[in-house]
Structures are given as C-alpha cells and as structure tokens.
C-alpha positions as CSV (number, residue, x, y, z in Angstrom):
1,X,15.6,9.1,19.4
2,X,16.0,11.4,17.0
3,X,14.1,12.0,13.7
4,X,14.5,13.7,10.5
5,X,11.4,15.2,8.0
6,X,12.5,15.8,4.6
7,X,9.6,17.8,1.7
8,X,10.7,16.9,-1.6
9,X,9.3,19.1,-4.8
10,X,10.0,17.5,-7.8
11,X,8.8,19.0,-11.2
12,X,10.9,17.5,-14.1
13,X,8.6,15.2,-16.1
14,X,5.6,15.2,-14.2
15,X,4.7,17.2,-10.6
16,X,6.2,14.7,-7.9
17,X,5.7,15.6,-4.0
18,X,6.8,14.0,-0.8
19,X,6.8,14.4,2.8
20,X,9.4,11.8,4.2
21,X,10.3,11.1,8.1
22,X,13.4,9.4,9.0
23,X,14.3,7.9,11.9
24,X,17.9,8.5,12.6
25,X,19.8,5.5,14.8
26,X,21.4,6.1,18.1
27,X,25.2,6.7,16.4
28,X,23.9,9.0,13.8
29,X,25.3,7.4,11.3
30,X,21.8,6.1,9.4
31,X,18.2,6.3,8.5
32,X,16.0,4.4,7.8
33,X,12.7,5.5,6.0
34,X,9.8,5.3,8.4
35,X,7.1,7.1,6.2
36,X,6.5,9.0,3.0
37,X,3.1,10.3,1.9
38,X,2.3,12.5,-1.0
39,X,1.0,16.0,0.8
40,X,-2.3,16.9,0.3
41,X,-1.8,20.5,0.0
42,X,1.3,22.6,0.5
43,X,0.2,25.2,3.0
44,X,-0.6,22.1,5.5
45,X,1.8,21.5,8.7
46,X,4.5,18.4,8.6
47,X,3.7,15.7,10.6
48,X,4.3,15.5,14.2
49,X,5.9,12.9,16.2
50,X,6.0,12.0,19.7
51,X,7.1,9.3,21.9
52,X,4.0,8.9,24.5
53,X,5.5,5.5,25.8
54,X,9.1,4.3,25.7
55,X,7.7,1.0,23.4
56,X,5.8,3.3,20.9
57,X,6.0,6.1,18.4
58,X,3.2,8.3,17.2
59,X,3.6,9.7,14.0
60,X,0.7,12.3,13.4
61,X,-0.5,14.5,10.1
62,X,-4.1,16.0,9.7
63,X,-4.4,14.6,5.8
64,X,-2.1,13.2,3.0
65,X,-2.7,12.6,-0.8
66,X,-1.4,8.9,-0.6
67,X,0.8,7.2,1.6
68,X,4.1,5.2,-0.3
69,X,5.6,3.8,3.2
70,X,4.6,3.4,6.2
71,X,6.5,0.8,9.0
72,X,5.2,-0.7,11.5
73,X,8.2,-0.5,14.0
74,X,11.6,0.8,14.4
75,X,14.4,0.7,17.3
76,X,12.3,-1.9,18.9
77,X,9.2,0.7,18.9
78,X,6.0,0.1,17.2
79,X,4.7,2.7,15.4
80,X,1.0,4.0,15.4
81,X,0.0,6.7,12.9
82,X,-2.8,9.5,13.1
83,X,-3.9,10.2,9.4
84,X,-6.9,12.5,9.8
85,X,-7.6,12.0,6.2
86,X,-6.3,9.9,3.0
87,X,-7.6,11.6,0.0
88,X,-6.5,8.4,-2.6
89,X,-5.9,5.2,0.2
90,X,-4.4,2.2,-0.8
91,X,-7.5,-0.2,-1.3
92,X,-6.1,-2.3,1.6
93,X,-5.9,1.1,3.9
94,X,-9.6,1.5,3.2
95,X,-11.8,0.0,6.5
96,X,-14.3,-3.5,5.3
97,X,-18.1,-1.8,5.9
C-alpha cells in the first residue's frame, strides 16, 4: 500500500487550509481521497499512518480544525482514525453525554 499526504495553502478570497491523505492503488495509476481535515495550526506534524493488521489502516494526527472526509475503508481495509482533538466537530462527530 502506498499513500500520499498533500498540505494545501490557499489564500485567494478567504484563508483556506487542508491536510489531505491519499491512498494510492496497487498500479499507481489513482487515488482516492481517504481524509482531509483543516489543520489546527501550521507548526503541527502530518498525520501518521500505519498498517498494524493486514485488514486495517490507522490514520493518526494529534488535533485538526475540522474534518471534510473521512472513509471508512479502502482496498478492502477498514480504516480507524486517532484524532487527539477536533477543535470545530461535525455535530454528529461529537459523543451523546
């Protein structure tokens, strides 16, 4: 497996940041968008992925603004995510209690 993270700085009309990983397919001839989050800061580390078992990925950051995408499984893998932190979560994101 191999995967691609892309940062994306945007400043034309309004300020527009992105952190996107890619997961590229076994030919290497396309991606598909796995997740994209709005960074929380810009001096924090990209996320970190590993494969602990063959059936699962494990896409790790410490905190994100927001996240815009995040899949649930690719290649046949699911996909479990570490957020330390969301500082503005999707209301459904947000645990009941």
């Amino acid at each position: 497996m191999r995967f691609q993270i892309t940062e994306t700085d945007c400043s034309t009309l309004g300020e527009d940041a992105s952190v996107s990983v890619f997961g590229i397919d076994e030919t290497g001839a396309g991606r598909r968008l796995l997740f994209k989050y709005g960074p929380a800061s810009y001096d924090l580390p990209l996320p970190e992925i590993a494969v602990p078992v063959n059936d699962t990925i494990l896409i790790s950051v410490p905190v994100v603004s927001s996240v815009f995408v995040r899949e649930a499984q690719w290649n046949h893998r699911s996909i479990n995510y570490h957020i330390g932190h969301i500082d503005y979560p999707d209301p459904g994101d947000v645990p009941a209690g």
